[in-house]
N, C-alpha and C positions, 0 to 999 in steps of 0.2 A: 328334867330328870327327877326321880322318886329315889332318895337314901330310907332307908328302911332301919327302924331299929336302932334310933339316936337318943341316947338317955336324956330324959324331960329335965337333967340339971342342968343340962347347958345350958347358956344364955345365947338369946336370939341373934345378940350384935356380934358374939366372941366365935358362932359356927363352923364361918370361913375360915377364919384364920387360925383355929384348931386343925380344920382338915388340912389348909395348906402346908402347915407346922408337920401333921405325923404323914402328907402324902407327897412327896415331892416330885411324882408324877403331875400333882396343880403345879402349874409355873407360874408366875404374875402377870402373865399377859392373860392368862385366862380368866373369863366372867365366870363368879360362882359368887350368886347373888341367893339368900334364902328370900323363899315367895311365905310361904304356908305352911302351918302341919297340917296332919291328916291323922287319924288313930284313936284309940279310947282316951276318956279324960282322966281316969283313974289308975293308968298302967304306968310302970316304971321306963318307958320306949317311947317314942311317935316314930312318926314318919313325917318326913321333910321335904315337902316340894320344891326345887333347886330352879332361878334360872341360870341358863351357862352359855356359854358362846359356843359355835359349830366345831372350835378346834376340842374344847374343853368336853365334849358329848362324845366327839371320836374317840378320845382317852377313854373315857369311863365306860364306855361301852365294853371297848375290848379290856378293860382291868375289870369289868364287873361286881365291883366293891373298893368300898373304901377307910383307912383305917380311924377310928374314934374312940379314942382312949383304949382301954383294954380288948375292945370288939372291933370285929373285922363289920362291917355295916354292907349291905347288900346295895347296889347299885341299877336300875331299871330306867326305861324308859317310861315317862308319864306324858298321858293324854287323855284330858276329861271332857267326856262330851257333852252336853244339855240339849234331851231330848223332848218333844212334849205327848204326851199320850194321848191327848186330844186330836191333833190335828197332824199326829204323826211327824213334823218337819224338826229340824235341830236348829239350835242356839235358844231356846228359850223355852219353859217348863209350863203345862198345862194350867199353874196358878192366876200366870199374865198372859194364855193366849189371849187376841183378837178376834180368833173364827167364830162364829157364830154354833156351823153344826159340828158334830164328833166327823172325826175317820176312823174308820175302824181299822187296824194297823196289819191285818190278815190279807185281807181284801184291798183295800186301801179304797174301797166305797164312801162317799162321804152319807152324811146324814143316817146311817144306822148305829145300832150297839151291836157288839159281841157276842149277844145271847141273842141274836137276830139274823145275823150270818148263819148260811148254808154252807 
């Protein structure tokens, strides 16, 4: 899960147990572990990538936000994929592929470029 819109003063460790404090929709059996931010370095916000347990995503799904300090904070679903533009496949980024030639990702021809495709 993506919380959207958590002010950069919080502290990393103190997250959770703020939201469980203003949402008591968390109950303690639920996982609500912070993984990562995501968002500019210079803004007053980030965004927070959550992990949480199956029961703890049914909740937040259908409450669709969650509350943190004076703001109501947005609630979503997150899923990041790594794709590579070389060789077209996912899990890993065209920096460290293996393949030798391009795919071109239209076609999915191996061995041409983009400007070479019909």
């Amino acid at each position: 899960m993506i919380i959207y819109d958590v002010p950069v003063v919080q502290i990393d460790s103190e997250l959770s147990q703020l939201l469980r404090k203003q949402n008591p929709i968390l109950i303690p059996q639920f996982v609500l572990k912070p993984i990562f931010k995501v968002g500019e370095r210079d803004s007053e916000v980030t965004h927070w990538v959550m992990e949480c347990s199956p029961e703890c995503r049914d909740v937040l799904v259908k409450e669709d936000g969650l509350y943190l300090g004076w703001r109501r904070c947005r609630v979503k679903e997150h899923c990041a994929l790594t794709r590579c533009y070389k060789y077209q496949e996912f899990s890993h980024i065209a920096k460290y592929c293996k393949e030798a030639e391009n795919t071109y990702g239209k076609c999915g021809e191996v061995g041409h470029l983009q400007r070479l495709c019909t």
